[in-house]
SEBA-798803 format. One record per residue (C-alpha): residue in three letters; z, x, y. Coordinates in Angstrom, 3 decimals. Layout:
N
R,rest,up,east,north
R,ALA,Z,X,Y $
...
END
This chain:
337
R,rest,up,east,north
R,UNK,188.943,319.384,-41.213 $
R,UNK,188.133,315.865,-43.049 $
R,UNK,190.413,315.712,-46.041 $
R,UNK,190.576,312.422,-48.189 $
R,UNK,193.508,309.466,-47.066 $
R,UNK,196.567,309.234,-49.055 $
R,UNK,195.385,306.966,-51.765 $
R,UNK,191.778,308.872,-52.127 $
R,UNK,190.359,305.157,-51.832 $
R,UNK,189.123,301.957,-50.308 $
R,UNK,192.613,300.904,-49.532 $
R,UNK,192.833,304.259,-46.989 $
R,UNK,191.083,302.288,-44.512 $
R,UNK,193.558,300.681,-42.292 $
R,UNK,193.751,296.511,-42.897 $
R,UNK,192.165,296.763,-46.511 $
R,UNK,194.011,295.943,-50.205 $
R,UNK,192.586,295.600,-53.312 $
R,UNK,193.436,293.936,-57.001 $
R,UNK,192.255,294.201,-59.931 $
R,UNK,192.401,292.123,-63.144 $
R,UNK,191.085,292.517,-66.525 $
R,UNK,190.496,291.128,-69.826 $
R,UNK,190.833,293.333,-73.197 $
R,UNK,189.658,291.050,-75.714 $
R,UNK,186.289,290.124,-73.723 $
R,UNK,185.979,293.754,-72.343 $
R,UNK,185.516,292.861,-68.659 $
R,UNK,187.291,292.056,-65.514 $
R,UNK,187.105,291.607,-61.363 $
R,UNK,187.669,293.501,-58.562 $
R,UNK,188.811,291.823,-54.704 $
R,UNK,188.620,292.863,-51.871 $
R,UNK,190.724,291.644,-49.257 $
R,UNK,191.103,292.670,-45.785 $
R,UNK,194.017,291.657,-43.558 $
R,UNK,192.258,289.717,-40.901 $
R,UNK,188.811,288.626,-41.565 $
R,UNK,186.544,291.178,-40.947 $
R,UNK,182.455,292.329,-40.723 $
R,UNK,180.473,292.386,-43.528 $
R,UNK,176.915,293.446,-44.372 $
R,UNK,174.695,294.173,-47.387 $
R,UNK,172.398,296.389,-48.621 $
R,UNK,170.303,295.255,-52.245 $
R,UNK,168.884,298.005,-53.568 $
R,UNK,168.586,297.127,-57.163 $
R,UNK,165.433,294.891,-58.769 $
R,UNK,167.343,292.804,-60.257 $
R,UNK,170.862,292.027,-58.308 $
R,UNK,173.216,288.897,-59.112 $
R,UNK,174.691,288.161,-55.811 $
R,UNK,176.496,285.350,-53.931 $
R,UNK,176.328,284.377,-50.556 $
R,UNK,174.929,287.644,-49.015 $
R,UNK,172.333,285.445,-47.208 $
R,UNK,175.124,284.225,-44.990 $
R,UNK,175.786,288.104,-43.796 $
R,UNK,172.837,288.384,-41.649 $
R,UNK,173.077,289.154,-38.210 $
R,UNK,171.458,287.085,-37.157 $
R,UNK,173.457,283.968,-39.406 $
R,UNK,177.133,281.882,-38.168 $
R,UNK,178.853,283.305,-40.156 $
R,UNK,180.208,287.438,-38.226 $
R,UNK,182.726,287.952,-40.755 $
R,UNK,184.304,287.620,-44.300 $
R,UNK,188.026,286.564,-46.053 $
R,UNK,187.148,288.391,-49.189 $
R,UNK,184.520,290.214,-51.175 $
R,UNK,184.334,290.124,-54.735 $
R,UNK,182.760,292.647,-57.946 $
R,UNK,182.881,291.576,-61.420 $
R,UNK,181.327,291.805,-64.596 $
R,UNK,179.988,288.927,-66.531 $
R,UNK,176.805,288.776,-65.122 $
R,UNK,176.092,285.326,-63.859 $
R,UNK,179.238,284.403,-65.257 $
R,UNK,180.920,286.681,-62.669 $
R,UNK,180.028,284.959,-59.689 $
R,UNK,182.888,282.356,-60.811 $
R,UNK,185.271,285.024,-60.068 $
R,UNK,184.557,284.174,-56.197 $
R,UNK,185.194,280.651,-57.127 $
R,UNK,188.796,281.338,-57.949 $
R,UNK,189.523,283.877,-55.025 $
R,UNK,188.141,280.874,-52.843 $
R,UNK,190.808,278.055,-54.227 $
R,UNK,193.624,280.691,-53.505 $
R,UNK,192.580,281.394,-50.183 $
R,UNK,191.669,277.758,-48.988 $
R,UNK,194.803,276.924,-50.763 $
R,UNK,196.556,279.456,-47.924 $
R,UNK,194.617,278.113,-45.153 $
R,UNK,192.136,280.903,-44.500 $
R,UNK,188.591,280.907,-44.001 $
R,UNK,185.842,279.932,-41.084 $
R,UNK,186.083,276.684,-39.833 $
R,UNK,183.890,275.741,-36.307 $
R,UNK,187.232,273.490,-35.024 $
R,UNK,190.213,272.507,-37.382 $
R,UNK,190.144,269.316,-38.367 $
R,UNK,193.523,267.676,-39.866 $
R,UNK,193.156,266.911,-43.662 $
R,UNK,190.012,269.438,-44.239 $
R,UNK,190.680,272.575,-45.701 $
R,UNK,188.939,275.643,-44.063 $
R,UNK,186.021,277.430,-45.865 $
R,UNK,187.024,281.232,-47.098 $
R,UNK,183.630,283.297,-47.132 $
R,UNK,184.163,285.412,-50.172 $
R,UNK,180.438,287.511,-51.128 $
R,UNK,180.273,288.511,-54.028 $
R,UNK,177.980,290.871,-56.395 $
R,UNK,178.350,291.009,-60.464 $
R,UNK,177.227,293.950,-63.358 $
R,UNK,175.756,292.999,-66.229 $
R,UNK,178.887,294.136,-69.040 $
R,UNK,178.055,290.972,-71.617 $
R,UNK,176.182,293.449,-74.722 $
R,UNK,178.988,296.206,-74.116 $
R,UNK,181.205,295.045,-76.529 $
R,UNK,183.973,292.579,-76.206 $
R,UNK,184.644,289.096,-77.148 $
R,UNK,181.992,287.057,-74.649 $
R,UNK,182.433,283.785,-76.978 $
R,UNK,183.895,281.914,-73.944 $
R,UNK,182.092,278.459,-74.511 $
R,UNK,182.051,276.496,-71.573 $
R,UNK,185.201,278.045,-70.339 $
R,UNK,184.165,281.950,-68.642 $
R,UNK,187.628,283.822,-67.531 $
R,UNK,186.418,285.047,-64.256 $
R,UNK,187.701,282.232,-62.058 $
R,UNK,191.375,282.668,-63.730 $
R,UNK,190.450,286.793,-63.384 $
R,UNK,189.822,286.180,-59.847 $
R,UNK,192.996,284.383,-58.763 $
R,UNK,194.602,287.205,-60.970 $
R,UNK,192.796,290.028,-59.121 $
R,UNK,193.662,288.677,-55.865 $
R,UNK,197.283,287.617,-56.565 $
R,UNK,197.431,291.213,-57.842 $
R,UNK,196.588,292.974,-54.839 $
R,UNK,197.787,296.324,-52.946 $
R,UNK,197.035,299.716,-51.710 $
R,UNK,196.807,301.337,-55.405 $
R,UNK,193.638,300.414,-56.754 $
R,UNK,193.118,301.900,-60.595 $
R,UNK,190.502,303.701,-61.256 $
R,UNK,188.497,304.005,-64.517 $
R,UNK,188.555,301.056,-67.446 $
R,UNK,189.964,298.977,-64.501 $
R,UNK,188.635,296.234,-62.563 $
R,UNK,184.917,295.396,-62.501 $
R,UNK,184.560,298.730,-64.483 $
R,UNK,186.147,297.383,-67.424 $
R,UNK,183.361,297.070,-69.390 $
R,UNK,180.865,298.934,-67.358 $
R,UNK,178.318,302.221,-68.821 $
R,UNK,177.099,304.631,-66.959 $
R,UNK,174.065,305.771,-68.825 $
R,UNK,175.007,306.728,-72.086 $
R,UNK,178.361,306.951,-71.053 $
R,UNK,181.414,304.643,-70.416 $
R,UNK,181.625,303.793,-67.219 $
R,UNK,183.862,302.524,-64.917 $
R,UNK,185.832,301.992,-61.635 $
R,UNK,186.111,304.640,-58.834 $
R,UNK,187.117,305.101,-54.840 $
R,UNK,187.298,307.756,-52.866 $
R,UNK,188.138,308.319,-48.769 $
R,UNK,187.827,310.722,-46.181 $
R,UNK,189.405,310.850,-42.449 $
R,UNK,188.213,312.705,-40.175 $
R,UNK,189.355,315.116,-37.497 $
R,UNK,189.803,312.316,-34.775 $
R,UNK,191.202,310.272,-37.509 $
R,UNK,188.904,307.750,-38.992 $
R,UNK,188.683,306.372,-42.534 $
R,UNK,185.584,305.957,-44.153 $
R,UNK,186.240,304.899,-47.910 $
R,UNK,184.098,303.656,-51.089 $
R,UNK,184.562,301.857,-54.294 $
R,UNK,182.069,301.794,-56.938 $
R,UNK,182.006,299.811,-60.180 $
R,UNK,179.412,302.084,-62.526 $
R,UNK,177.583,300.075,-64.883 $
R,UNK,174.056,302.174,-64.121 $
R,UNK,171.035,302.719,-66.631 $
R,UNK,170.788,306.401,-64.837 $
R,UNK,172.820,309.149,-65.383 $
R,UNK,176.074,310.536,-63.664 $
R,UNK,175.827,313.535,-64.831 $
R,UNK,172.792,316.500,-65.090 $
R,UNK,170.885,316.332,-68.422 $
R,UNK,172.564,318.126,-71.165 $
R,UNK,175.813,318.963,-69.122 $
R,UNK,178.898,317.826,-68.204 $
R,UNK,178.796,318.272,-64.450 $
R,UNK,177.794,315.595,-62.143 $
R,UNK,175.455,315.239,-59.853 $
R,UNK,177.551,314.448,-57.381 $
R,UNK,179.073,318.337,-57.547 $
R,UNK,178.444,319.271,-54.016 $
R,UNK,180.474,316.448,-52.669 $
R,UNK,183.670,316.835,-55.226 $
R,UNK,187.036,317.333,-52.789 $
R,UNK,189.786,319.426,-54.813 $
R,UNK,188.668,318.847,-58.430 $
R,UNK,188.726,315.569,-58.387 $
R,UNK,186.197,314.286,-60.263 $
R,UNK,186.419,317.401,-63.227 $
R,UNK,185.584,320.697,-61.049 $
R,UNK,183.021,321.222,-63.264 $
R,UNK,179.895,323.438,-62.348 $
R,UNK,176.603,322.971,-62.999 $
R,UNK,174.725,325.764,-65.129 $
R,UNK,172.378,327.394,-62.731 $
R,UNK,170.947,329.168,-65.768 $
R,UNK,169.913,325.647,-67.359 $
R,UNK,166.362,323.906,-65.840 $
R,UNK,165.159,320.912,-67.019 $
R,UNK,161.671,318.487,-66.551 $
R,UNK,161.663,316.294,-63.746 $
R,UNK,160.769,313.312,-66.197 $
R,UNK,163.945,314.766,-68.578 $
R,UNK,166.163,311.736,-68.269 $
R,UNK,168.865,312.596,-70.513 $
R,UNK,171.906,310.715,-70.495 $
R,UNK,170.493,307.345,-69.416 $
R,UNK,170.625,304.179,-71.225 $
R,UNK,168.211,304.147,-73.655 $
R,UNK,167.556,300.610,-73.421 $
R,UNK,166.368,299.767,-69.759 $
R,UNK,166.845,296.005,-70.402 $
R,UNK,166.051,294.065,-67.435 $
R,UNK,169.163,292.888,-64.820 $
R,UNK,171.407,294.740,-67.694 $
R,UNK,172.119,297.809,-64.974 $
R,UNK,174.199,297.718,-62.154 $
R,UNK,176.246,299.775,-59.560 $
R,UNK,178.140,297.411,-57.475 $
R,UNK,180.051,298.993,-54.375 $
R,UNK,181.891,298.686,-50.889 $
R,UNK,182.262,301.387,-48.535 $
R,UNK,184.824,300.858,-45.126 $
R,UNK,185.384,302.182,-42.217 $
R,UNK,188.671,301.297,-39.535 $
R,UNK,186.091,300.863,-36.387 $
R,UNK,185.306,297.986,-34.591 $
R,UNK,181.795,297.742,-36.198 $
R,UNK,179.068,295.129,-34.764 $
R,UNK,177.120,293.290,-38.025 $
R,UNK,174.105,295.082,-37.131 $
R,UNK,176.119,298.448,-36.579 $
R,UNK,177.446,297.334,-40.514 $
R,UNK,174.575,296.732,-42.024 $
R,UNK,172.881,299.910,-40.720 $
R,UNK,176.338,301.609,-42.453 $
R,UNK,175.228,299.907,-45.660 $
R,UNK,172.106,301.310,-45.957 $
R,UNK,172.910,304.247,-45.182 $
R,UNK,175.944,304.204,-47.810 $
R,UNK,173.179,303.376,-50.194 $
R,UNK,172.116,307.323,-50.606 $
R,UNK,174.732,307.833,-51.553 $
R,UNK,174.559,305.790,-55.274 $
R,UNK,171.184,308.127,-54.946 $
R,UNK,173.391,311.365,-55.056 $
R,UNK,175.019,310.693,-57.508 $
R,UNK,172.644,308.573,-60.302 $
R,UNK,169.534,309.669,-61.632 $
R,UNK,167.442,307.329,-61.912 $
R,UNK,168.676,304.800,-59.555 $
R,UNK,167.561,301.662,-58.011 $
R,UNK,164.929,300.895,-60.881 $
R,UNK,163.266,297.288,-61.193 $
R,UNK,166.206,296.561,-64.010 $
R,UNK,168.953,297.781,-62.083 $
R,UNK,171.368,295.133,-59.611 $
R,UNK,172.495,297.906,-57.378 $
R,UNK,174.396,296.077,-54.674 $
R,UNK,176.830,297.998,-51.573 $
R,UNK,178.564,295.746,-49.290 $
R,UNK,180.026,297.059,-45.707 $
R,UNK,183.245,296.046,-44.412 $
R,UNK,184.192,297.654,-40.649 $
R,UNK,188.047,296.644,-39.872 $
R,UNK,187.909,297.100,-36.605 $
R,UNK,191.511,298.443,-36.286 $
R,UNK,189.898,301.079,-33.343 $
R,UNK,187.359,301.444,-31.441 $
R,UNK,184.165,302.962,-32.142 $
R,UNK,183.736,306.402,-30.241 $
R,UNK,181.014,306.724,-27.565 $
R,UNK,178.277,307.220,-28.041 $
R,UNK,177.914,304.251,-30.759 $
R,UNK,174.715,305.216,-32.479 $
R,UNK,176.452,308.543,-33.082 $
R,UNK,179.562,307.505,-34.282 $
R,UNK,177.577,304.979,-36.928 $
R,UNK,175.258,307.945,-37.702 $
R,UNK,178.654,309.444,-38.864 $
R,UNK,180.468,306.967,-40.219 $
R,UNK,177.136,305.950,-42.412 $
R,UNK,177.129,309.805,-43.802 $
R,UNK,180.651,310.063,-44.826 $
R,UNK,179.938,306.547,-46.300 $
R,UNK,177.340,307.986,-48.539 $
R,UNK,179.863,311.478,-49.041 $
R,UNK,182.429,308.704,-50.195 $
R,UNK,180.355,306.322,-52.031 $
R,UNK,178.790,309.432,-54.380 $
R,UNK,181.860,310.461,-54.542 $
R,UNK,183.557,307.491,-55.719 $
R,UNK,180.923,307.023,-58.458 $
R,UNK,181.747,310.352,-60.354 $
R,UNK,185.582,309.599,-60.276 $
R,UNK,185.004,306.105,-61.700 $
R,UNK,183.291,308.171,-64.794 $
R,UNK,185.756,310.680,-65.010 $
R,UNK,188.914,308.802,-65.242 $
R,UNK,187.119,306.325,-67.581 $
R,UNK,188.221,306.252,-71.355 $
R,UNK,186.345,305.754,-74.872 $
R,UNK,185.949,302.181,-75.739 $
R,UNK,184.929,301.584,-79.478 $
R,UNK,181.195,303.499,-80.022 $
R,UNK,181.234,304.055,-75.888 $
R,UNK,181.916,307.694,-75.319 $
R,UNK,183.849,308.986,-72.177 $
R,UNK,182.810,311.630,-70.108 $
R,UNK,186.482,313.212,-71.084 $
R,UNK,185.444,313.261,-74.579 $
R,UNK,182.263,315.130,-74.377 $
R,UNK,182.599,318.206,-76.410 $
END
């Protein structure tokens, strides 16, 4: 029977680590990650309104088959310097793509990268010209292991899910012939995590030995299908965001990780209502390891891999709520009465 890896997150999948960094006084922070040898990549924009870097280079079709790094952090548009710093430290190591080496020029690290919008949830944001997120980056990336946190951690540091705080959250699964398939999700959404007027989530059929709360929905309690109840009441455009990476150990072709991607995707669709609105930046990248084999058939084994994905990834976005804490006026899920 599938059970989840030892860590219950990204860092399950063979050849993956991941660091975090944060900072308290501006209420935000960065997540990296970094696999041990560079590996595939893909990306699937969901959102209306995403803030991205360099996911144009991850199509198939492009040079560029594989990554050093991928990077989530808050800031909005002052994230994206967070890939900036991961970058320096890498080059600064002597990885990333380069056609031939060349003596004297550095290599080029390919380090994606997708941000949240976390700059009205409190927090100190009077940076001037001088934004943390490069200096979080190196941080985040200096800091990294198998142990990822999970709540007011990382990207999630500032994040809200809905009316809720939100945060930082992973989750894995092997399977029987002993794959990992893991997610991480930073939850900054303007939909809800959990069913209107209750604390259970709607990712409840997916929860693996309590992990996310154990708690039931009440079967007794129906509600309108246009009853959004714990969402952000304020749908402010490109102010919404889940950003996420789901992994699996095969030897994944880009087009096999892309199609894992999208199909990862449903599972931000389990587990937030609404989702994927013109004002949110939903963003899930794919990284495939390749530390075995995909099983024959292919298609089949992706068709697998891409469902677990989605298991994980809904998964992975409850646990980030649960384990997040009160911040100021920005209620926890823990705290609801």
């Amino acid at each position: 029977m599938a059970r989840p890896g030892r860590y219950n997150s990204l860092s399950d999948v063979q050849g993956l680590s991941i660091g975090c960094a944060e900072d308290a006084k501006a209420l935000t922070g960065v997540t990296v990650i970094v696999p041990e040898a560079r590996a595939v990549c893909a990306v699937d924009v969901r959102g209306g309104g995403p803030g991205t870097r360099e996911t144009d280079a991850l199509a198939a079709e492009n040079l560029v088959d594989a990554v050093d790094a991928v990077v989530l952090a808050g800031g909005s548009v002052y994230g994206l310097g967070a890939a900036d710093g991961v970058v320096a430290a890498m080059g600064a190591e002597g990885k990333g793509f380069a056609l031939r080496d060349v003596p004297g020029v550095p290599r080029s690290p390919v380090v994606p990268a997708a941000i949240l919008y976390d700059l009205a949830n409190g927090g100190d944001k009077a940076w001037g010209d001088a934004p943390p997120y490069a200096t979080l980056g190196r941080k985040a990336y200096a800091a990294r292991g198998r142990d990822a946190p999970l709540g007011n951690a990382g990207a999630g540091m500032g994040a809200l899910a809905g009316a809720l705080k939100g945060g930082q959250g992973a989750a894995s699964i092997v399977t029987a012939d002993g794959f990992t398939v893991a997610a991480l999700a930073c939850v900054n959404s303007w939909g809800a995590t959990t069913l209107p007027n209750q604390r259970a989530f709607w990712a409840h059929p997916f929860e693996i030995d309590g992990e996310f709360g154990a708690v039931a929905p009440d079967p007794a309690q129906r509600f309108d299908a246009e009853d959004w109840s714990g969402a952000k009441l304020n749908p402010a455009p490109r102010a919404n965001t889940t950003i996420a990476c789901v992994a699996v150990d095969a030897d994944l072709t880009p087009a096999e990780a892309k199609r894992l991607a999208q199909m990862a995707s449903a599972g931000l669709a389990r587990a937030i209502r609404p989702v994927f609105a013109p004002f949110d930046g939903d963003v899930v990248f794919a990284l495939a390891t390749a530390a075995r084999p995909a099983p024959e058939p292919r298609q089949l084994a992706l068709a697998r891999f891409g469902a677990l994905a989605a298991d994980c990834l809904a998964r992975a976005v409850a646990r980030g709520v649960y384990a997040a804490q009160s911040v100021g006026p920005h209620r926890a899920w823990r705290d609801l009465a």
